[in-house]
C-alpha positions as CSV (number, residue, x, y, z in Angstrom):
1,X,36.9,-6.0,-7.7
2,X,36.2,-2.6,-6.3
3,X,32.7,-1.2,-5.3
4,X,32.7,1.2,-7.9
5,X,33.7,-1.0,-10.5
6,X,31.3,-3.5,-9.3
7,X,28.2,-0.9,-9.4
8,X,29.7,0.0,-13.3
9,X,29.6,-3.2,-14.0
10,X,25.9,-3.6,-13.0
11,X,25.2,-0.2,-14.6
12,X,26.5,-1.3,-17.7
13,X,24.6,-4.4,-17.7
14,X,21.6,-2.7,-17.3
15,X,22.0,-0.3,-19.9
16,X,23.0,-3.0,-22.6
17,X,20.5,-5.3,-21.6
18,X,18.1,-2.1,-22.1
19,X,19.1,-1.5,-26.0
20,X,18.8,-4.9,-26.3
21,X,15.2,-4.9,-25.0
22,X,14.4,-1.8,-27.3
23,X,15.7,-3.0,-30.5
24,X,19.3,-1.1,-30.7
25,X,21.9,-3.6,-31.8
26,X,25.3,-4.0,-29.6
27,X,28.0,-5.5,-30.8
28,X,31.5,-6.3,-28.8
29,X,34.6,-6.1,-30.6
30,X,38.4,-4.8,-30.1
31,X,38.7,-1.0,-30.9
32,X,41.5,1.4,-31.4
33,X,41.0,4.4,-29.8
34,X,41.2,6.3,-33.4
35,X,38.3,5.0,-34.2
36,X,36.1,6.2,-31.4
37,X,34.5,9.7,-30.4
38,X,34.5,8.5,-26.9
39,X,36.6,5.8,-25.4
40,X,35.6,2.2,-25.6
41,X,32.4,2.5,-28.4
42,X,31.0,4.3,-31.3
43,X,28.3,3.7,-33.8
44,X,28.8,2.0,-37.1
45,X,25.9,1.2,-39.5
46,X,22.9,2.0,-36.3
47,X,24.3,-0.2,-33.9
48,X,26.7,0.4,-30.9
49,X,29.8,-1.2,-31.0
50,X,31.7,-1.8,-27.4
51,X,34.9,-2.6,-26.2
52,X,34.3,-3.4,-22.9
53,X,38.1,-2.6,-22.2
54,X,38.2,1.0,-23.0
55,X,34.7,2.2,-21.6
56,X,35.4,5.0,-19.1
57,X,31.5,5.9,-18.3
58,X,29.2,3.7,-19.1
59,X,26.3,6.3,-19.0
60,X,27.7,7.6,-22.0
61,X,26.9,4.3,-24.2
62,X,23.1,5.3,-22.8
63,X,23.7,8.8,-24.8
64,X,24.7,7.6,-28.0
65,X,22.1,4.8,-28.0
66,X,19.8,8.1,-27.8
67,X,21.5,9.0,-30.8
68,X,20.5,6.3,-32.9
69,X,17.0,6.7,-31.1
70,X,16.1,9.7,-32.2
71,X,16.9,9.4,-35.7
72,X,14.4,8.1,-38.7
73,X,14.3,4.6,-38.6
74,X,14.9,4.8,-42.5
75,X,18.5,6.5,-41.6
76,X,18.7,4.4,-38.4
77,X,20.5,1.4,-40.1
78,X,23.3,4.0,-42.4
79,X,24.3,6.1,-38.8
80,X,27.6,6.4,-38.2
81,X,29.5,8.2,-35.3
82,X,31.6,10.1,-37.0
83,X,28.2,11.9,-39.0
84,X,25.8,12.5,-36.6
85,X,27.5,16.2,-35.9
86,X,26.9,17.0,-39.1
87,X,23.3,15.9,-39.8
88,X,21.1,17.9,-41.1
89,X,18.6,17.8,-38.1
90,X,21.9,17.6,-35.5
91,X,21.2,20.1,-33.1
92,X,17.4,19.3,-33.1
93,X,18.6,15.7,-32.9
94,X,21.2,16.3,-29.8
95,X,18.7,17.8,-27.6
96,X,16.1,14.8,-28.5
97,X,18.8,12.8,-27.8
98,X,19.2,14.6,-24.0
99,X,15.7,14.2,-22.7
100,X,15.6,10.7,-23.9
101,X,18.4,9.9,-22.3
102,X,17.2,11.5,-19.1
103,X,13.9,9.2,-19.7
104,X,16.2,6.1,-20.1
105,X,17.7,6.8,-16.8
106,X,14.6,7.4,-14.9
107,X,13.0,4.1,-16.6
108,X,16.1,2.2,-15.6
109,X,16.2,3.7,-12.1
110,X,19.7,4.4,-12.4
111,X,21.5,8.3,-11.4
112,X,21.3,10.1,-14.5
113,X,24.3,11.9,-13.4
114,X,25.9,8.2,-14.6
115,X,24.9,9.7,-18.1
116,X,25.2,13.5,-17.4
117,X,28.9,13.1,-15.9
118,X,31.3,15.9,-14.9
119,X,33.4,15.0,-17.9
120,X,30.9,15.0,-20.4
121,X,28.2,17.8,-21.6
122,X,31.3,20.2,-21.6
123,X,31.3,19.8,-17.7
124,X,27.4,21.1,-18.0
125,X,26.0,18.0,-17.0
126,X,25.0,18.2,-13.5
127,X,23.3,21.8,-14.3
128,X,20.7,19.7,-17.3
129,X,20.2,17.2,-14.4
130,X,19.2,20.0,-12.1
131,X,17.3,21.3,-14.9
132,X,15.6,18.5,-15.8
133,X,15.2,17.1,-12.5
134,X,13.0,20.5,-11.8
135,X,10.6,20.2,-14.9
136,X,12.3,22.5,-17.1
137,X,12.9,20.2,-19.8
138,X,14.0,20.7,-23.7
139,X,14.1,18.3,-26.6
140,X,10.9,16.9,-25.2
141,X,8.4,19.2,-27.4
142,X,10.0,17.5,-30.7
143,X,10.0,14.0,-28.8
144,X,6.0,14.6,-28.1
145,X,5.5,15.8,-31.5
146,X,7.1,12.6,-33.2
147,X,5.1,10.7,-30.7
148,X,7.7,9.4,-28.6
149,X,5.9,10.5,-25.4
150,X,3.1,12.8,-24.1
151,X,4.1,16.4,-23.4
152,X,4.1,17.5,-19.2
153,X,1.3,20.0,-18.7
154,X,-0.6,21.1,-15.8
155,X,-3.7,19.5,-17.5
156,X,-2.4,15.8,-17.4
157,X,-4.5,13.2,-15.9
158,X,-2.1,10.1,-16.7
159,X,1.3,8.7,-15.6
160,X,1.9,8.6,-19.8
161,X,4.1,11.8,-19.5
162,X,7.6,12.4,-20.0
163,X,9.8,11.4,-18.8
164,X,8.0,8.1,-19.8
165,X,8.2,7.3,-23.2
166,X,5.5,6.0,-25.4
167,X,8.3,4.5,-27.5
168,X,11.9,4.3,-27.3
169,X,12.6,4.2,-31.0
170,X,11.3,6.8,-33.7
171,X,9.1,5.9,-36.4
């Protein structure tokens, strides 16, 4: 097995073993590719259902999870893939999803340019790393204001500020 593949392979690991740990459901099962938004997985009823086969970036698992993350855990157990576009909340929802998936990676000490790839993010990914990377954050105002985590500000005294999360799922 090559380097890279190894490293995925321990990326991957980390990440599932992650939503495990936080109460996201995976499930492993054969997909066709018509059924998925992004190769190898796609959420069906709140959980995140894999084919190990057909995962191109594993990072990208991390991003959906966010996803179902974010969401009310009354809706959390109805999400579906193919939906969460067209939420009422979605845009709101999408950049929640961003910072907490920047938190995951910094919590999980892995790149976050695993998550924010060159093929994802419409090629924008590197530049919200940067971003985000510098302080200049979005999505994390709503995230405080669900509770989720404790907004930066010059005034903080604690380590209990994003990107560290006061908890991973939403009420």
């Amino acid at each position: 097995m090559k380097t890279e593949q190894m490293q995925d392979q321990s990326i991957f690991e980390k990440i599932i073993h992650f939503l495990y740990e936080i109460g996201i459901v995976v499930d492993f099962q054969e997909l066709s590719e018509t059924d998925c938004f992004l190769p190898g997985f796609l959420i069906k009823d709140g959980a995140i259902v894999i084919d190990k086969n057909k995962v191109l970036f594993p990072g990208d698992i991390l991003h959906e999870a966010a996803h179902i993350a974010v969401v009310p855990g009354s809706e959390r157990s109805s999400l579906q893939g193919k939906t969460i576009g067209s939420r009422l909340e979605a845009a709101a929802e999408e950049m929640m999803a961003i910072a907490w998936s920047y938190a995951a990676c910094i919590h999980l000490k892995i790149d976050p340019h695993i998550v924010f790839h060159p093929s994802g993010y419409k090629g924008g990914g590197a530049g919200i790393v940067a971003s985000f990377d510098k302080g200049e954050y979005f999505g994390v105002p709503v995230l405080a204001w669900l509770g989720m985590t404790n907004p930066p500000s010059a005034h903080a005294t604690d380590n209990a500020v994003y990107p560290v999360m006061t908890k991973w799922l939403r009420d």
